[in-house]
Backbone bond lengths (Angstrom), bond angles and torsions (degrees), N, CA, C in turn:
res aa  C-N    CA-C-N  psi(-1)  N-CA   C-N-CA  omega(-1)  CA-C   N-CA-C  phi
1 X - - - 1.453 - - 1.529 110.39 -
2 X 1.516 109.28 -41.75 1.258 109.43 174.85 1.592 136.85 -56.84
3 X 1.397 94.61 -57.33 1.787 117.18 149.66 1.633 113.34 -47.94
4 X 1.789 128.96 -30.41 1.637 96.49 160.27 1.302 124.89 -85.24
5 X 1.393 122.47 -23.69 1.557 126.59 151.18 1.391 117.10 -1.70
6 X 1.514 96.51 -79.75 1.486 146.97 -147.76 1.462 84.90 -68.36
7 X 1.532 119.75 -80.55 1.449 118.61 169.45 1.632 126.50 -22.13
8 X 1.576 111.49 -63.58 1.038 117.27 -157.48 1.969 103.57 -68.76
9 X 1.623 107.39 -37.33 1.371 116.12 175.27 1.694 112.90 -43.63
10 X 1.594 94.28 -54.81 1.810 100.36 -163.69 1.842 101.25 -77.84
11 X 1.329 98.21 -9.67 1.854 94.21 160.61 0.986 122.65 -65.01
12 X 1.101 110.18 -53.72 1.791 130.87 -148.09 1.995 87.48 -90.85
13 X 1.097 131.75 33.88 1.483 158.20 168.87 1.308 132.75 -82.72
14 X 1.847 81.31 -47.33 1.607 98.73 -176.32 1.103 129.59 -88.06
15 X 1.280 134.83 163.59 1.377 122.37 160.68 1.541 108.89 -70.04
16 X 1.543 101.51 160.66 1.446 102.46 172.74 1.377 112.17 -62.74
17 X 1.198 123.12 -22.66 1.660 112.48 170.62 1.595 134.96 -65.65
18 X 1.741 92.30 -24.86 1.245 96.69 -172.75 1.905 103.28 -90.86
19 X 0.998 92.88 -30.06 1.149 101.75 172.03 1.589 130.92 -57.38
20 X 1.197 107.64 -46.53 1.597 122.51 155.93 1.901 112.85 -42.14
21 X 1.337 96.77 -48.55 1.452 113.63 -176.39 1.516 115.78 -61.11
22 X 1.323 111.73 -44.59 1.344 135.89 163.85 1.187 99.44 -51.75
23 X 1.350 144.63 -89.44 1.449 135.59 -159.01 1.353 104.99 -59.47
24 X 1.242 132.14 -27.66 1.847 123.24 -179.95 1.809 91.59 -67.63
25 X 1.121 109.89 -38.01 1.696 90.71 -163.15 1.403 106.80 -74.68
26 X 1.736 121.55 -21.15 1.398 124.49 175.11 1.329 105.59 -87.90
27 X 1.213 134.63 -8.85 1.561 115.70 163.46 1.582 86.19 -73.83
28 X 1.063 136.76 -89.83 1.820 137.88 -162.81 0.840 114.79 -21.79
29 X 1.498 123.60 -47.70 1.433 140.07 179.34 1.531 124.02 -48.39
30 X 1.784 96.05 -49.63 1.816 106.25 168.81 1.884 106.01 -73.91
31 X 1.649 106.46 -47.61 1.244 88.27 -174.21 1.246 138.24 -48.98
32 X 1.713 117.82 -17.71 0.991 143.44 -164.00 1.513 135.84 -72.16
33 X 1.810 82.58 -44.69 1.451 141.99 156.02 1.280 131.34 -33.87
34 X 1.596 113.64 -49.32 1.309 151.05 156.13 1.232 120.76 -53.32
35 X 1.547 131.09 -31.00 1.549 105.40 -160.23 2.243 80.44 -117.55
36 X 0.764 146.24 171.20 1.454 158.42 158.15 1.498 111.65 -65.86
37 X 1.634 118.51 -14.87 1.064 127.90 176.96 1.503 122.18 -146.93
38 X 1.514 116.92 85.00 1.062 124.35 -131.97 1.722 93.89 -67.43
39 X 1.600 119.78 163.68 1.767 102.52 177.30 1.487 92.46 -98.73
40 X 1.524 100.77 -176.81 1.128 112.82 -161.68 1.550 95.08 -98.74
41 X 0.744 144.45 -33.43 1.668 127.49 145.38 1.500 134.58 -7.88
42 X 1.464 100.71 -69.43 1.658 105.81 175.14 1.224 92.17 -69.45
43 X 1.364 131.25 -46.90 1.927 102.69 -172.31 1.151 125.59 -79.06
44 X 1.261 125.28 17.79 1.159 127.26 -179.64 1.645 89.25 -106.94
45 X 1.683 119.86 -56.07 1.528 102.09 -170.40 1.646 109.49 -50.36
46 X 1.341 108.18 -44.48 1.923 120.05 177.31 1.700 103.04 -29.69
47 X 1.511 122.81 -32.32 1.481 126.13 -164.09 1.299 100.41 -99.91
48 X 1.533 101.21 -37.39 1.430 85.61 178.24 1.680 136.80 -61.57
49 X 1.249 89.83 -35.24 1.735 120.29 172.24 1.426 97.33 -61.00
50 X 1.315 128.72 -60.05 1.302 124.85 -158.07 1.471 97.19 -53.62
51 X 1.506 110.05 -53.31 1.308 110.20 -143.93 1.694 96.47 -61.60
52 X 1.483 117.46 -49.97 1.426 118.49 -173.45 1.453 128.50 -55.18
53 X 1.766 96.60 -15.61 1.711 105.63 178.62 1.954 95.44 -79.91
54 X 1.101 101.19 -72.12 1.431 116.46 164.65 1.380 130.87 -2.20
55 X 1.189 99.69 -52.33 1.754 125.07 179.24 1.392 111.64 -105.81
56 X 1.214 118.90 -1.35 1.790 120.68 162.42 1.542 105.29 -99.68
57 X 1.784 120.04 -26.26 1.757 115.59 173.18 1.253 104.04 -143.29
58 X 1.371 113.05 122.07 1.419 126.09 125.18 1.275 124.47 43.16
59 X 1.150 172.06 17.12 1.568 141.43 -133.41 1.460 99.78 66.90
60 X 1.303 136.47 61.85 1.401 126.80 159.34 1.477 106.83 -90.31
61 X 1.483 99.61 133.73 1.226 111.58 -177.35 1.756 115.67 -87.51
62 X 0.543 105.12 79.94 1.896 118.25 -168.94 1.294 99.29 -65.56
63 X 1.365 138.11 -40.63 1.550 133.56 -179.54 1.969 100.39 -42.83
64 X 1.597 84.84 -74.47 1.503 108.76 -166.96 1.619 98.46 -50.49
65 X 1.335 124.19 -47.60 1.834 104.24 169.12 1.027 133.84 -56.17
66 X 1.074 126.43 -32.68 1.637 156.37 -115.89 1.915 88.26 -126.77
67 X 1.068 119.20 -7.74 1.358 118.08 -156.98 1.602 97.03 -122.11
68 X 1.737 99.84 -38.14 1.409 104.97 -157.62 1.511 98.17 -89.88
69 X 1.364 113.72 -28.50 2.058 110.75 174.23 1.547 93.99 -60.84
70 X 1.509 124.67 -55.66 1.682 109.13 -152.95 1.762 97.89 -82.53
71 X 0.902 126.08 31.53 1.354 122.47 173.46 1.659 96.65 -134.08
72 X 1.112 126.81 -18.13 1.436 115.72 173.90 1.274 129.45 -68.82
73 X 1.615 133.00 140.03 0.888 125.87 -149.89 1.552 99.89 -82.93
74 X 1.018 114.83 -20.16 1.709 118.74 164.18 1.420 120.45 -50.32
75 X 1.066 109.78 -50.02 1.649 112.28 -172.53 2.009 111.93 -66.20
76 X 1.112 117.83 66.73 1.113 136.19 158.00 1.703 119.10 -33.14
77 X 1.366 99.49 152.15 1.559 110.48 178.53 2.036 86.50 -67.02
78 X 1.082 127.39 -97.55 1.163 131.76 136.00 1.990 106.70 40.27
79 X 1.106 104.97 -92.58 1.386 116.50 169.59 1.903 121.94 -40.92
80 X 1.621 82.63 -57.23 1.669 97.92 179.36 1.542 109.05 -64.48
81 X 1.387 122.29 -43.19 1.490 114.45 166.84 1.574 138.60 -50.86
82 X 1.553 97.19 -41.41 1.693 114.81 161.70 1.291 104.23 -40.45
83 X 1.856 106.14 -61.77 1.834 108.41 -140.45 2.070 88.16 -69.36
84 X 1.519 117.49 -26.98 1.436 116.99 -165.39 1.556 119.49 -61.74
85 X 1.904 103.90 -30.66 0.902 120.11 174.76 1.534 120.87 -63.76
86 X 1.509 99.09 -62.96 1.792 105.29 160.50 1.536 115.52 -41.99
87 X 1.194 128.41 -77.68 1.132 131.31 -167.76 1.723 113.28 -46.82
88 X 1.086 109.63 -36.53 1.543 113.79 -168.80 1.480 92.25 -72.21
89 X 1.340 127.32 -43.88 1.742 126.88 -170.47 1.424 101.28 -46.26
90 X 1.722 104.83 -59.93 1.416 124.36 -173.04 1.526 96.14 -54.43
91 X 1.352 139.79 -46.22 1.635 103.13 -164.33 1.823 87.58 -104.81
92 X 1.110 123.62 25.12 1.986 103.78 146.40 1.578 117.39 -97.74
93 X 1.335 105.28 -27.98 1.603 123.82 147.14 1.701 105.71 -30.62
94 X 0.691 97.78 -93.77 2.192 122.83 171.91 1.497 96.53 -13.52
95 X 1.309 104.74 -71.94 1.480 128.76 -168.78 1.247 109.49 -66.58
96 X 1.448 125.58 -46.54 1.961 106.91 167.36 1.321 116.46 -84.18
97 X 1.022 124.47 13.19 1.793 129.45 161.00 1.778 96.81 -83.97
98 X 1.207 106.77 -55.63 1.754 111.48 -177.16 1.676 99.39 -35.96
99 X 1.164 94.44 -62.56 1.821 108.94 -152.77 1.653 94.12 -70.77
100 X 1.235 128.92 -27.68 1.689 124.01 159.92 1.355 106.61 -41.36
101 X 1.436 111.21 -58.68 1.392 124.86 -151.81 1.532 103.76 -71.56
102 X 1.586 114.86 -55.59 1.639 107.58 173.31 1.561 119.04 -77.74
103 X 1.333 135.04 -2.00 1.557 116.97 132.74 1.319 126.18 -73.44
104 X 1.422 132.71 -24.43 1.485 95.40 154.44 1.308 132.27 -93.61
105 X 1.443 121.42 0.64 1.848 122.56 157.45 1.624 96.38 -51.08
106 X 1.372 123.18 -30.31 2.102 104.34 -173.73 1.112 81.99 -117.69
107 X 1.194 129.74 37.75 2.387 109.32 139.24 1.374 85.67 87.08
108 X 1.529 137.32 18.45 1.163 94.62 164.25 1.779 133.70 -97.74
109 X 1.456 121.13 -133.94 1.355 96.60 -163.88 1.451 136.90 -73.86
110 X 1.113 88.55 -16.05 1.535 106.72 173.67 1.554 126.59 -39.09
111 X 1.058 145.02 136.82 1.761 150.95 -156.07 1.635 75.87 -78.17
112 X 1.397 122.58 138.82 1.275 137.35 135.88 1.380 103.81 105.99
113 X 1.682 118.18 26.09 1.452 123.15 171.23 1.672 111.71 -82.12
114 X 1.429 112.57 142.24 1.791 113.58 -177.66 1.938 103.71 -65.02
């Protein structure tokens, strides 16, 4: 009981941004979780998240958050499916900006290729 307190307090901390950020890295985090060999997909979104929590605070302790959403009684099957849906848009989002970027590093059509 104490530990969801505790959880729900050091949630209710964040900004809604970071917080958003937080559940993309705990959907990745479980998906990851799942196979015996995690792919290189979820660990790359896992970095990506990190890095953006990371670079918005200080010493953010991402274990200790990261522990207290998937143990909260809030974070629902339900919940976790929403945030998977969002998050997954956001890194094919990610990913067709990438693939802009390495056709025009090789000249291709894109305005502003060498």
């Amino acid at each position: 009981m104490l530990f969801s307190l505790l959880a729900a307090s050091a949630l209710a901390k964040l900004d809604p941004q970071a917080e958003a950020d937080l559940r993309c890295m705990a959907v990745f985090a479980v998906a990851a979780s799942q196979n015996e060999e995690p792919d290189a997909g979820s660990i790359g979104a896992i970095m990506y998240y990190l890095g953006r929590l990371e670079g918005r605070t200080v010493d953010f302790n991402f274990q200790t958050y990261l522990l207290q959403l998937l143990n909260s009684s809030k974070y629902t099957v339900e919940v976790a499916q929403a945030d998977a849906e969002r998050c997954g848009k956001e890194m094919s989002d990610k990913a067709s900006q990438l693939e802009v970027v390495g056709r025009m590093m090789q000249g291709g059509s894109e305005s502003g290729g060498h």
